[in-house]
Backbone as CSV, one residue per row, in Angstrom:
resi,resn,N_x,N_y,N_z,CA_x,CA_y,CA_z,C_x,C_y,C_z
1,UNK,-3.943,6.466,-21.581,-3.869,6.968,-20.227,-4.332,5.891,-19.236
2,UNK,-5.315,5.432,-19.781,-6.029,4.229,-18.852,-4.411,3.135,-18.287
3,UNK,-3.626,3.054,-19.207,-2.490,1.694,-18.757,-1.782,2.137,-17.976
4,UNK,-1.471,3.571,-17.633,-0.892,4.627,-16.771,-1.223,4.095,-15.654
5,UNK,-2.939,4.455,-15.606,-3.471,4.559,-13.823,-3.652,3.070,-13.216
6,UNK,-3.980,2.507,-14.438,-4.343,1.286,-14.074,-3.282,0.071,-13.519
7,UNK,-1.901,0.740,-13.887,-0.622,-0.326,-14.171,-0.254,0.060,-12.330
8,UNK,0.267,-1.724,-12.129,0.574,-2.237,-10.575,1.993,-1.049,-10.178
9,UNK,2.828,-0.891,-11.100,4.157,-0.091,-11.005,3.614,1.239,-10.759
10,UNK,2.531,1.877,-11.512,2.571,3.032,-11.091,1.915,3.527,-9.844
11,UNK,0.686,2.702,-9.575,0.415,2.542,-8.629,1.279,2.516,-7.189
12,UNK,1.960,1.540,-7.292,2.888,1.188,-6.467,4.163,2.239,-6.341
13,UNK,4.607,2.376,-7.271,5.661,3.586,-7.194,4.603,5.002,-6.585
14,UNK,3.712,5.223,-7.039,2.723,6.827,-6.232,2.818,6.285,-5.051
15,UNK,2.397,5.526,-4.216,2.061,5.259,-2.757,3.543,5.085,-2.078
16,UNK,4.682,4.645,-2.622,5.555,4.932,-1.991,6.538,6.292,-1.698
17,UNK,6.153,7.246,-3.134,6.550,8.815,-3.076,5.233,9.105,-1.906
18,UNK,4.475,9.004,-1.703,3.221,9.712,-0.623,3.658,9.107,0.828
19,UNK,3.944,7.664,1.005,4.073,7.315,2.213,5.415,7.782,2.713
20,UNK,6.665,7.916,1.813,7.824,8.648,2.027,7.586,9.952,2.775
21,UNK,6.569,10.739,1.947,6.235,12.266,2.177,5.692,12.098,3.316
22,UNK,4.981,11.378,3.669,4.189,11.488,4.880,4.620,11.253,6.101
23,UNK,6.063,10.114,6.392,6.798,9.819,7.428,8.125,11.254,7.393
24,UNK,8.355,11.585,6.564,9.337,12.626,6.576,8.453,13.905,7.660
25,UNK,7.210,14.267,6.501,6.754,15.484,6.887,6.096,15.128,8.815
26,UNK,5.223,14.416,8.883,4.839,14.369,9.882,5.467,13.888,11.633
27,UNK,6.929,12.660,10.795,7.665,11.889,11.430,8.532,13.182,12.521
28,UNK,8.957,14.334,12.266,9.283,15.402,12.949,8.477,15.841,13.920
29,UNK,7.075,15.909,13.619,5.789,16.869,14.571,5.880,15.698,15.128
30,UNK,5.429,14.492,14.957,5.351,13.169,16.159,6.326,12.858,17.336
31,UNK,7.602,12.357,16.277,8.555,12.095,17.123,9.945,13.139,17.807
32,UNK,9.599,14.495,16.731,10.295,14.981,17.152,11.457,14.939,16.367
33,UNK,12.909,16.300,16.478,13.451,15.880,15.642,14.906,15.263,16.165
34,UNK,15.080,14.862,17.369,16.083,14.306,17.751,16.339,12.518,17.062
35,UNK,14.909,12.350,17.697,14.405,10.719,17.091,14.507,10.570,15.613
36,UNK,14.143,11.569,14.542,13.684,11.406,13.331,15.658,12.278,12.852
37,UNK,16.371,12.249,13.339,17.676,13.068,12.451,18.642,11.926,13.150
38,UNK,18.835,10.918,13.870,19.741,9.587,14.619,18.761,8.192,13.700
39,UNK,18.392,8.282,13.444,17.564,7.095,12.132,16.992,5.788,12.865
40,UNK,16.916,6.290,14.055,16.391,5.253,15.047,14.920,5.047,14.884
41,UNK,14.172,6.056,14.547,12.403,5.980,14.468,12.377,5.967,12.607
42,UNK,13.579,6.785,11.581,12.962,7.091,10.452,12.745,6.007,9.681
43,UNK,14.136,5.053,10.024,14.505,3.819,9.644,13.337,2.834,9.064
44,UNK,12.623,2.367,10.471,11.892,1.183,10.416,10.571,1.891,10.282
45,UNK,10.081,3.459,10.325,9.261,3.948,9.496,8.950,3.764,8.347
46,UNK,10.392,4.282,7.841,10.285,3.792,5.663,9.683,2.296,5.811
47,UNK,10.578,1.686,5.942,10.344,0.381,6.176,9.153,-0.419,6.226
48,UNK,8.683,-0.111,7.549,6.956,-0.463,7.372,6.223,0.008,6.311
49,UNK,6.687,1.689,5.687,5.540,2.124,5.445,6.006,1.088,3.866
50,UNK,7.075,0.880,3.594,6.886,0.237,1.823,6.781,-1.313,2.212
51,UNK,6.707,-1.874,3.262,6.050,-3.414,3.346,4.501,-3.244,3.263
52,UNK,3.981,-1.907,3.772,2.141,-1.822,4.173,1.835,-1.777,2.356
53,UNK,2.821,-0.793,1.892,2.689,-0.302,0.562,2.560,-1.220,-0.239
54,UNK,3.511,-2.491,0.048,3.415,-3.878,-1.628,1.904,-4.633,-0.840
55,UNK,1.925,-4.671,0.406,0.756,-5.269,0.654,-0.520,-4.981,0.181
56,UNK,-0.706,-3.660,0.313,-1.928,-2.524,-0.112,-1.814,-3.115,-1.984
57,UNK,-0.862,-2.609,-2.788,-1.108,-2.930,-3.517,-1.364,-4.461,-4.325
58,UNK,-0.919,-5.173,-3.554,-1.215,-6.819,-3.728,-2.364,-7.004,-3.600
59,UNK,-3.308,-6.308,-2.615,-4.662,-6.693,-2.536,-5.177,-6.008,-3.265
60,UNK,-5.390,-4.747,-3.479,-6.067,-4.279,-4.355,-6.309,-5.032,-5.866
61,UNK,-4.888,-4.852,-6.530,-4.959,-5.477,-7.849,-5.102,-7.270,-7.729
62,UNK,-5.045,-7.438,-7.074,-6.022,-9.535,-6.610,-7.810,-9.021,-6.167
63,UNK,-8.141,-8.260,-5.991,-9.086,-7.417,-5.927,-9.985,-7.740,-7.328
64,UNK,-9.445,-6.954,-7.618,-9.864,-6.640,-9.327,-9.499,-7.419,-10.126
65,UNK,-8.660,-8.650,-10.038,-8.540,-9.201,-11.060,-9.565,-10.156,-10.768
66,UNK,-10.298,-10.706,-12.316,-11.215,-12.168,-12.344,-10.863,-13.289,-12.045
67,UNK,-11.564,-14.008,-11.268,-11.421,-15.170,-10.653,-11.207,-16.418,-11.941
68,UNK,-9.718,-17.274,-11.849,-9.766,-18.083,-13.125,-10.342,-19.301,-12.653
69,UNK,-10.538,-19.574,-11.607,-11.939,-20.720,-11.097,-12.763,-20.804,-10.269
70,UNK,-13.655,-21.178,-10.910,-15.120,-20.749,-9.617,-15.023,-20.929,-8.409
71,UNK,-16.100,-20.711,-7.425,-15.690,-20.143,-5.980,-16.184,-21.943,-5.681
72,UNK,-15.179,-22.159,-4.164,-14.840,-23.287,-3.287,-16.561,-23.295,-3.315
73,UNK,-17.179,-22.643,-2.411,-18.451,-22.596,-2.198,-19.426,-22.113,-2.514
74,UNK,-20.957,-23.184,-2.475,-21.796,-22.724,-3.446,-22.421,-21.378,-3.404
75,UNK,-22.615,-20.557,-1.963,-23.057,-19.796,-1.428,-22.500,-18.417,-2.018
76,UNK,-21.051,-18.345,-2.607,-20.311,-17.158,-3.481,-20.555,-17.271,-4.946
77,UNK,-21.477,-18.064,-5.295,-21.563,-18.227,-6.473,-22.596,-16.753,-7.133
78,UNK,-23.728,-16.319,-6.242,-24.468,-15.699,-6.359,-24.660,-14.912,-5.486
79,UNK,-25.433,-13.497,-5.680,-25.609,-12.301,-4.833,-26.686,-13.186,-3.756
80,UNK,-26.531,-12.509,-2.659,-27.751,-12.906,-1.695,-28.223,-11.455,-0.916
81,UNK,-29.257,-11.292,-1.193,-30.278,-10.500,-0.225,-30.660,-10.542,0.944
């Protein structure tokens, strides 16, 4: 189960079924449904929302992955108080 939650695809595929859901459902109460049924607002909605989406997930999983060489500076080497 762990390779499930943990894997970049699934990840990435969930946030784009949610950000879909979320410009559909809400994209009506905002813009209304003249704007959101002529593809003038829904369009570049999707759009943004799956460019925010590979971004989001690019950082996250560079996030979490281990660093394969030590840090530029000496100051990240260690916690500071």
């Amino acid at each position: 189960m762990g390779g499930c939650v943990f894997n970049p695809v699934f990840y990435l595929s969930l946030n784009l079924v949610l950000v879909s859901i979320i410009v559909a459902g809400l994209g009506n109460f905002v813009f209304g449904d003249r704007l959101m049924d002529d593809g003038s607002i829904f369009v570049p909605m999707i759009l943004v929302g799956m460019v925010c989406t590979v971004v989001q997930t690019i950082l996250i999983y560079r996030y979490f992955t281990p660093p394969q060489k030590p840090p530029r500076f000496e100051f990240l080497c260690g916690p500071r108080c």
